[in-house]
C-alpha positions in Angstrom: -45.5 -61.5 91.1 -49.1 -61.4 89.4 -51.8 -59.6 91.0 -54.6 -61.9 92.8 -57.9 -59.9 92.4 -60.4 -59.1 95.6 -63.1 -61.9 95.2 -65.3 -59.1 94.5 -63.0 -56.8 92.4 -64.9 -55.0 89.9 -61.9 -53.0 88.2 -61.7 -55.4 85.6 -62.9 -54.3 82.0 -62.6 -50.7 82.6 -61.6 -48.2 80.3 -58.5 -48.8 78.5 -55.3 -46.6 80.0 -56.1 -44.1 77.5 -60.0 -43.4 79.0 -61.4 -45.2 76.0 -64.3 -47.4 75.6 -65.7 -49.2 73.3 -69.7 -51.2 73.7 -71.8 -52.9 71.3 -75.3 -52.5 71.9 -77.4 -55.8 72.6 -80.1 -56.7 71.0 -82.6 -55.2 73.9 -81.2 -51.9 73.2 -83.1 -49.1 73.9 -83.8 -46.8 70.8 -82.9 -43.6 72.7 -79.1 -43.2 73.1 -78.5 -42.6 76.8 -80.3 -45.5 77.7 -79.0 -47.5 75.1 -75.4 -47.0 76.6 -76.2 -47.2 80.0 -77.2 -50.8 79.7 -74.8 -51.5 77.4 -71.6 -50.2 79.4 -70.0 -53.0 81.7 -70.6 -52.6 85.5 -67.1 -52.3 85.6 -66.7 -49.1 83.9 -68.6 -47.8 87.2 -70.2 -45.2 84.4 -73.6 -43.6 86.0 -76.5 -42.6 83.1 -75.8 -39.4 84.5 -71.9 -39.7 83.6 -73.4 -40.6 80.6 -75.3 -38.2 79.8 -72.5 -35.3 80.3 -70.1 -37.3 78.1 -72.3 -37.6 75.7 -73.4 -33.6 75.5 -69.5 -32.8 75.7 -68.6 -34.7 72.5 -67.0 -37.6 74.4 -69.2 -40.5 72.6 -69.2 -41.3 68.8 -70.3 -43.6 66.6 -67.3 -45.0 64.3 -65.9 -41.0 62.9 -69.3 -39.6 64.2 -69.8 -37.3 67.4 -72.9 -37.7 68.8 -74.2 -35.5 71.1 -78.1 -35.9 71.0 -78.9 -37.8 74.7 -82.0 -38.5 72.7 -80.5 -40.0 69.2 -81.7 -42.7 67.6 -79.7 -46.2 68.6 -79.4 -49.7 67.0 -78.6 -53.1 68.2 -75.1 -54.1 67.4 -74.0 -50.6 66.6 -70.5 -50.1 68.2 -70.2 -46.8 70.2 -66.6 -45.2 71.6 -66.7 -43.5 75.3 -63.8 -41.2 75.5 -62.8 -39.5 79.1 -59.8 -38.6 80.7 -57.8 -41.5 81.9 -58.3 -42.2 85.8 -55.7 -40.9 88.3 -54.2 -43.2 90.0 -54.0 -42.1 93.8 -51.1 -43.4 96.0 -51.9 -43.4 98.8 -50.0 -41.4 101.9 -49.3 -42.8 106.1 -51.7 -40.9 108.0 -51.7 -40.9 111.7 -55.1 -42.6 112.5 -55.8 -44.4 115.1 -56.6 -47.9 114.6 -58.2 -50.5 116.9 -55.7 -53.9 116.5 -56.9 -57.1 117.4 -54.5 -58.8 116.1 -50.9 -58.8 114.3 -47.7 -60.5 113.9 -45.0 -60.4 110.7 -47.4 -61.4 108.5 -51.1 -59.9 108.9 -52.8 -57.9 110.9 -56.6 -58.0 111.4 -58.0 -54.8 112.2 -62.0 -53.9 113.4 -62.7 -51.0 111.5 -65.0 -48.3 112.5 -67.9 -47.1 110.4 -67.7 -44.1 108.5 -63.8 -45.0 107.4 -63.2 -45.8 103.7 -60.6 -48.8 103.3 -58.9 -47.5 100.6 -58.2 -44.4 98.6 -60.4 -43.7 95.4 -61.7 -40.6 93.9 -63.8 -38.7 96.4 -62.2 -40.2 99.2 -58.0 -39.2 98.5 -57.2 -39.6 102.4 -58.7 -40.7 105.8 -58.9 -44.2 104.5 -57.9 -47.7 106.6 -55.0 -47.6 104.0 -53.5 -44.3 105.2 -54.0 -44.8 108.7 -52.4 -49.1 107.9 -49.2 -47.0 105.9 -48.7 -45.2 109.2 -48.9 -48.0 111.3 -46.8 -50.6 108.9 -44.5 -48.1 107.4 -43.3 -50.3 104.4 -44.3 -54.2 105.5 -47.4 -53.7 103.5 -47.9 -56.7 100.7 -47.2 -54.5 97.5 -49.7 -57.3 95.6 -52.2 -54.0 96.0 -50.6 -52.1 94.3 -50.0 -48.1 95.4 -53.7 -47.2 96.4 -54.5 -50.6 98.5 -51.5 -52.0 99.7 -52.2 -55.7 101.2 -56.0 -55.0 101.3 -57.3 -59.1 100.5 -60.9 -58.3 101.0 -63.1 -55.4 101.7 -66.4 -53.8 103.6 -68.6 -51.3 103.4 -67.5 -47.9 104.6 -70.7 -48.0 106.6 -70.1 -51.2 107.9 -68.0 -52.2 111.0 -66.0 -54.6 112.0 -63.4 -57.3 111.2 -60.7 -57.1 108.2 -57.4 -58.8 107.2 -54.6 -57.2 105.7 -51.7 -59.1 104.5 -48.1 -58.0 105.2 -46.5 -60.0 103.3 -47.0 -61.4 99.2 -47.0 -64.4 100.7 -49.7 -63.7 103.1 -51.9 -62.0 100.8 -51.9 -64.8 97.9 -52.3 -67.5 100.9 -55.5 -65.2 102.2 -56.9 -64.3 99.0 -56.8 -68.3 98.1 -58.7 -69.1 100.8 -61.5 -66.4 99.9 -61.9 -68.1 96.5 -62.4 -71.2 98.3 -64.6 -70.2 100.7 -63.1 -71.1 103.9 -62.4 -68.2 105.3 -65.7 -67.7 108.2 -67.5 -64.5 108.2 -70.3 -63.3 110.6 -72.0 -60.3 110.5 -74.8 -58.8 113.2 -77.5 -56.8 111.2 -80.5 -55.5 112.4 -83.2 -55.7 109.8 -87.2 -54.4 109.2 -89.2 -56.9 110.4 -88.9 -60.3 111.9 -87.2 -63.4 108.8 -89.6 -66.2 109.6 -89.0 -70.0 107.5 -93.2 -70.2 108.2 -93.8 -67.3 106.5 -95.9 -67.7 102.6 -94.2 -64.4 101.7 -90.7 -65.5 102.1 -90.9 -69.2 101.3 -92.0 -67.7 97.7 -89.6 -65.4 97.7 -87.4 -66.5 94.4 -83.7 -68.1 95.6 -84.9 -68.0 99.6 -84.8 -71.3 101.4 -85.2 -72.7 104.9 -82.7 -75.3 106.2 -82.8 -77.0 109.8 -82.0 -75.1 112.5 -83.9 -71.9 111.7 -81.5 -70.8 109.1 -83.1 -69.0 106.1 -80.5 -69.6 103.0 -80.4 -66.5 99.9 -79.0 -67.8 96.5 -79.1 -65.3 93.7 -76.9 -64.2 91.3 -75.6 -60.1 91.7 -74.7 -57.6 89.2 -74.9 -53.2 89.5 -78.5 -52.2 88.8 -79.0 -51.4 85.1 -80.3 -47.7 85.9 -78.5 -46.9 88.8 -74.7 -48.3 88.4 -74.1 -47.0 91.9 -76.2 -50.5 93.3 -75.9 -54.1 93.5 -79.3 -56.3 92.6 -80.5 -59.3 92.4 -80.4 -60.9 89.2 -80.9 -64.8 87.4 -78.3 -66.6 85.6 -76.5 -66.1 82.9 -76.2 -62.5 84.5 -74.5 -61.5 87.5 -72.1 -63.8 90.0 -73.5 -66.3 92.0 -73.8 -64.6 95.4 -75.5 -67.1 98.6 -75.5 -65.9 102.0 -77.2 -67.7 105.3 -78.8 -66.3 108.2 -81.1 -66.7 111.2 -82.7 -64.6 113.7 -80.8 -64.2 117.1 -83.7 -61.6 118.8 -87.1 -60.6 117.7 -87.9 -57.3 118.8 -91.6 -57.1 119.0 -92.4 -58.2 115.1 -90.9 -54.9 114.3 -87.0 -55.7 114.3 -84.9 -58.4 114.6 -81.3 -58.9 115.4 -79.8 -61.4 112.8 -76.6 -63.3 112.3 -75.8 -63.7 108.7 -72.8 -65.8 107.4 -71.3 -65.4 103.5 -70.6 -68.1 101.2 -69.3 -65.4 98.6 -68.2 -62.2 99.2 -70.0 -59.9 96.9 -70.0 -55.9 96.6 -73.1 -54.8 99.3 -74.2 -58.7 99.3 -75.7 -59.0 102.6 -78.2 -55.8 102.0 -78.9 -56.7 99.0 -79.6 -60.5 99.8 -81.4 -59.4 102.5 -83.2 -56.2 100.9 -84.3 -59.1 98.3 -85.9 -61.0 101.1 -88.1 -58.0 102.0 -86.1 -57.4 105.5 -83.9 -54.3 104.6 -81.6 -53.3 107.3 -82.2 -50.1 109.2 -80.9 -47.5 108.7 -79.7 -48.7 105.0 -80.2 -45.8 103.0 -79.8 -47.6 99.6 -81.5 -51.0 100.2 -83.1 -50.2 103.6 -86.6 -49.3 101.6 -89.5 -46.9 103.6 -90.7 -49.3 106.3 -91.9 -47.8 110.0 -91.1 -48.7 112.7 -94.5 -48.6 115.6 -94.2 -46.4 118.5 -97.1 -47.8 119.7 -95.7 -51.2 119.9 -92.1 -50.4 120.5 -92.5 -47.2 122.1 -91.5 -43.8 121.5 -87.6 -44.3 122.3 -87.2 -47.9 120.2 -88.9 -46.6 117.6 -87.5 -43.2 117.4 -84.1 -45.1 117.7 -84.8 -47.2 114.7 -85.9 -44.6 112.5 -83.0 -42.6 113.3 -80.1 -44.7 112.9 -77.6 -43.0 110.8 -75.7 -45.8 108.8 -77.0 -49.6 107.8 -77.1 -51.5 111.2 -74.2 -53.7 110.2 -71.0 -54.7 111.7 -68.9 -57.5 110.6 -68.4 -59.2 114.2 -66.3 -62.6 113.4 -63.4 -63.8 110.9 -61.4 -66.7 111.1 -58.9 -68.1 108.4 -56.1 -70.4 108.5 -53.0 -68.3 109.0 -51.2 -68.4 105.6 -47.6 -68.9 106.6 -48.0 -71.2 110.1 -51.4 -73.0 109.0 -52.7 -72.3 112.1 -56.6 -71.7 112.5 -57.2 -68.2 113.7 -60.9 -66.9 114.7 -61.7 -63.7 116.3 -64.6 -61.2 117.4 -65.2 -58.1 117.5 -67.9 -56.4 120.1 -70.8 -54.3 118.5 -69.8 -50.7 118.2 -71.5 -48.4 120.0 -74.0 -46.9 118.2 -75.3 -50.6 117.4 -75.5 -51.5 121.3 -77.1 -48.6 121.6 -79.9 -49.2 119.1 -80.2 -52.7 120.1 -80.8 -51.2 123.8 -83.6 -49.1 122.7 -85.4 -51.8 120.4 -85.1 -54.1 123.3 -86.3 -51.5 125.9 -89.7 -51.7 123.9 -89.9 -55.0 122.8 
């Protein structure tokens, strides 16, 4: 049975199974070598400049039968450069006895609301302690194998930062059924965020804000396309056709906390890698406590008092938690929505921004 990809899979067009790749520079190339390569290198490769740059210095890049290892050497556009390093391990992953909040499961899924701070599936840097583990434990062997060994029936993903609401399929069946209806965009996704400032349709700023839109109701609309940032291929950004894949997510303010903060619901079309932060980093209201996207904004004790504020600035993770998903079950065809209450932490921040609002 053929794989079906996560919507927002980026493993494809990665180094071949021997560690090798090969890029052709584009006509924009930079002269200098190292930054000639790391614009040139596919997003997919996941290959940071500073990745780069110790290939380079080991002997790892060439040019046709030449080793180059001058960061600084001169390159062309159109010249064809090989990227040797060793072949990626693939990590199976292993049950681990973690405990795991259920909110729903039967013989074919199970939706589970996933804390923050826990990976969903293995990958270098993070070998164990992952949703995939603690699933393996809790499923034994009625995982889909569509996965493969390091994420078994995992259809979609979130941030390990984030919180809240994922399927997993148990079945092939189940996971080909759910990852159909995440192409099609019917599957309903809600997340609560709690972002810098207060989104407002009135205001000059945002309305002329490239890909931001207003429709009725007080919902703000972000259409842009997303690819990794050229220098830093650890981030998503904002980019304009041809590049990138389209990426449109709506949302609207549920609670303004004194012009500071605000409580938002946001609701994906597409299902992109870091979408939301980005989409929303884009429209100038990062979230707090986003260390990536979140920018250097204040937060005013003066106007929301020493605790709110504090409480803002302190926040240890992006305020994010994925609170709603529903999807027509893919063997019965039965609608199936559920919720999941703000963690914690996220009550707890909304409590002090409230307090001094």
């Amino acid at each position: 049975m053929a794989d079906v990809p996560f919507e927002d899979d980026e493993d494809a067009g990665a180094p071949d199974e021997n560690g090798v790749l090969t890029v052709t520079l584009g006509p924009d190339a930079p002269a200098r070598l190292d930054k000639a390569l790391a614009l040139a290198v596919p997003e997919e490769a996941v290959l940071s400049r500073s990745h780069l740059a110790r290939l380079i210095e080991s002997g790892a890049v060439s040019r046709g039968a030449e080793v180059v290892r001058d960061l600084k050497a001169k390159a062309k556009p159109g010249e064809v450069w090989t990227i040797r390093r060793a072949p990626a391990e693939e990590i199976e992953a292993r049950p681990e006895a973690i405990a795991l909040v259920v909110v729903h499961e039967d013989a074919d899924l199970i939706v589970i609301d996933k804390p923050a701070g826990m990976v969903v599936h293995p990958a270098p840097g993070s070998p164990n302690g992952t949703l995939v583990n603690a699933l393996l434990h809790h499923c034994g062997d009625t995982l889909s194998g569509i996965g493969g060994a390091r994420r078994p029936g995992i259809v979609h993903r979130i941030d390990k930062d984030t919180s809240g609401l994922l399927v997993v399929a148990k079945t092939d069946r189940a996971h080909q059924g759910l990852a159909a209806q995440f192409a099609a965009h019917t599957v309903t996704r809600h997340y609560m965020a709690v972002v810098h400032g207060v989104p407002q349709a009135a205001d000059p700023r945002l309305r002329g804000t490239r890909g931001v839109s207003a429709e009725a109701g007080g919902i703000l609309r972000i259409a842009t396309n997303l690819a990794r940032h050229r220098t830093d291929r650890q981030r998503q950004a904002v980019v304009w056709p041809p590049e990138g894949r389209h990426a449109v997510t709506r949302f609207r303010v549920v609670e303004d906390f004194a012009d500071q903060a605000a409580l938002v619901d946001c609701w994906l079309e597409t299902g992109r890698t870091h979408q939301i932060r980005v989409h929303l980093a884009h429209a100038g209201h990062g979230l707090l406590g986003d260390p990536v996207y979140g920018g250097k904004r204040t937060l005013s004790a003066k106007v929301l008092g020493p605790e709110g504020a504090a409480a803002g600035m302190a926040f240890p993770r992006q305020a994010l938690h994925a609170a709603t998903l529903g999807f027509d079950h893919p063997a019965t065809g039965v609608r199936l929505d559920f919720a999941a209450p703000l963690p914690p932490d996220m009550a707890a921040l909304i409590a002090a921004l409230r307090s001094g609002a």
